[in-house]
C-alpha distance (Angstrom), angle and dihedral (degrees) to the residues before:
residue distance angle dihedral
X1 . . .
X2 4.32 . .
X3 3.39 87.7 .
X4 3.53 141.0 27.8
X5 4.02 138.7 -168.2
X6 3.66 90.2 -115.0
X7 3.76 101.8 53.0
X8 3.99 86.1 70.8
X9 3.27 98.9 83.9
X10 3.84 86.2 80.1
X11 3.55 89.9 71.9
X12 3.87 105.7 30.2
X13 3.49 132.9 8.4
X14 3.12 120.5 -83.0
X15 4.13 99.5 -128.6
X16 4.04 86.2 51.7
X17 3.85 88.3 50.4
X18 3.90 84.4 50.4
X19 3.86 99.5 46.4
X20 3.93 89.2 41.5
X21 4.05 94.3 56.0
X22 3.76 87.5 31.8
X23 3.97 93.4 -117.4
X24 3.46 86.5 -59.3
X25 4.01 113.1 136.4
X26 3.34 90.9 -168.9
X27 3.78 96.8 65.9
X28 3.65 86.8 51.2
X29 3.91 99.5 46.3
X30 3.99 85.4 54.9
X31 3.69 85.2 48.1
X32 3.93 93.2 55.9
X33 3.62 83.8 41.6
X34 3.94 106.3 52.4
X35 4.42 82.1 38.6
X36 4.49 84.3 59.2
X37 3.41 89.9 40.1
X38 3.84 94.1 53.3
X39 3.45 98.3 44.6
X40 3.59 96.0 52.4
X41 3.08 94.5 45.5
X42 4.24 87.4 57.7
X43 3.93 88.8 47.2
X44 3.92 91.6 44.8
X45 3.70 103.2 100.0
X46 3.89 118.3 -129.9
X47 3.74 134.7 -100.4
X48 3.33 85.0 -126.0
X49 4.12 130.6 108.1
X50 3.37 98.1 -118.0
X51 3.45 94.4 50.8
X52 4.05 85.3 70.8
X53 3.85 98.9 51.1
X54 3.77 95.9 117.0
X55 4.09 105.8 -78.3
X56 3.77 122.8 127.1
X57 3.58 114.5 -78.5
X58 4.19 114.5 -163.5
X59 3.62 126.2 -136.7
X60 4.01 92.2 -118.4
X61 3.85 86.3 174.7
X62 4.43 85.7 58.0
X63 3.52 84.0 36.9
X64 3.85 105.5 65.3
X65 4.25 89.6 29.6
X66 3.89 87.2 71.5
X67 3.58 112.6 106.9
X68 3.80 134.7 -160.1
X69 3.72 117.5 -26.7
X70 4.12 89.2 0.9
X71 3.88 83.1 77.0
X72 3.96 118.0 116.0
X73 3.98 85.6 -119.8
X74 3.82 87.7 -144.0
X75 3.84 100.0 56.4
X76 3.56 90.0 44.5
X77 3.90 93.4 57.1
X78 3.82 87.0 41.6
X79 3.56 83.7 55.5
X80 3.64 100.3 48.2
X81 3.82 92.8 49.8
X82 4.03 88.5 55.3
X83 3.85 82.3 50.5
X84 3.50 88.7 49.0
X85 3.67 91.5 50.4
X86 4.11 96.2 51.9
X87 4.01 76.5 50.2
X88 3.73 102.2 57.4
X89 3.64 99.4 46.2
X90 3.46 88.5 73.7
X91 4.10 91.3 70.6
X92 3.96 141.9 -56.0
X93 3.69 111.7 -88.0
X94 3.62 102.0 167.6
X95 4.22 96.9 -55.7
X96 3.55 105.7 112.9
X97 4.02 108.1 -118.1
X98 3.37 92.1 -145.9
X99 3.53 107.4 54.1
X100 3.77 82.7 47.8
X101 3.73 100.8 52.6
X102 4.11 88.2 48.7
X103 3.30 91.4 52.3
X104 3.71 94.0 50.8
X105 3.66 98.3 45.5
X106 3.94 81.0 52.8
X107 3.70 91.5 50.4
X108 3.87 91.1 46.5
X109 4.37 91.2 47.4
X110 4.07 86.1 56.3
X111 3.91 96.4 52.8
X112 3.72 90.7 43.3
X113 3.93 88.7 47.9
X114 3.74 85.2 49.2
X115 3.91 101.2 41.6
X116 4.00 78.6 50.7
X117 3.74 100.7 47.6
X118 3.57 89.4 -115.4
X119 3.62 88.8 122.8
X120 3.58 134.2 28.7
X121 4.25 139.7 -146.1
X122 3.56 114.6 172.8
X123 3.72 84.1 -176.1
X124 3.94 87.9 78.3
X125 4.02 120.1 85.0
X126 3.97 106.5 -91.1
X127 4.06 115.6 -138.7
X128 3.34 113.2 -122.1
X129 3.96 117.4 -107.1
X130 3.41 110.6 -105.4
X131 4.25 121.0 -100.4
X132 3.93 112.3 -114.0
X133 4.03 83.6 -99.5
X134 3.69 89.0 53.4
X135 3.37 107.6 47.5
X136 3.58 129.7 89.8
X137 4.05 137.7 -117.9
X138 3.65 102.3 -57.3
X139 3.68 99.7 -174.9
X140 3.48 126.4 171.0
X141 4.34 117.1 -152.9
X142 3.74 132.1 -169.5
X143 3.02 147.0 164.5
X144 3.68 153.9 109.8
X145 3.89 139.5 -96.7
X146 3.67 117.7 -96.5
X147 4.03 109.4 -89.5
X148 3.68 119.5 -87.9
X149 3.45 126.2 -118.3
X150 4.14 137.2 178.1
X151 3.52 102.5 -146.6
């Protein structure tokens, strides 16, 4: 697995994880679950067009089948902040709500700025680009409005 229950104590302590889930590890595995599901879903690239217009697109599926020091170390904190987001909502027990919402809507800025091509990590598994059977309508338009005229 990416990410597992145990690798939040890095962000959190692990009695405040405890108290907030109310020792139940199966609050915090659907945490850990909903926090890989979002950030896939952030480095997933879209159906749409633009999506296709030359920047990188990761392998999100290589991505989250890493393992232990394989792991891009930065999406995996990323990751464990969401995690710790889904967490937090579920009360205050000594984390500081603030803190952790800033550092989620941080989190959330860099995959959109990497989803975008705004940012870059060549660390992360590249998709292939697709073969000429593969790949999709690339059509190319222009043109020009019809003249003006006053009369």
């Amino acid at each position: 697995m990416f990410l597992t229950i145990q690798e939040l104590k890095t962000i959190a302590r692990q009695e405040h994880i405890q108290v907030i889930a109310g020792a139940d590890d199966l609050i915090i595995q659907e945490c850990v679950n909903s926090a890989i599901t979002e950030v896939r879903s952030r480095l997933t690239p879209s159906s749409k067009r633009e999506a296709y217009d030359g920047r990188t697109r990761y392998d999100v599926d290589a991505l989250f089948a890493q393992t232990g020091e394989e792991r891009n170390p930065l999406i995996l904190a990323y990751t464990k902040l969401v995690a710790m987001w889904h967490l937090i909502v579920r009360g205050n027990a000594g984390v500081q709500y603030e803190t952790i919402e800033a550092r989620y809507d941080r989190a959330i800025e860099y995959l959109k700025d990497l989803a975008s091509g705004d940012a870059t990590d060549l660390t992360l598994p590249i998709l292939p680009e697709p073969t000429e059977a593969e790949s999709i309508n690339k059509t190319f338009r222009m043109g020009s409005r019809p003249k003006f005229n006053h009369e």
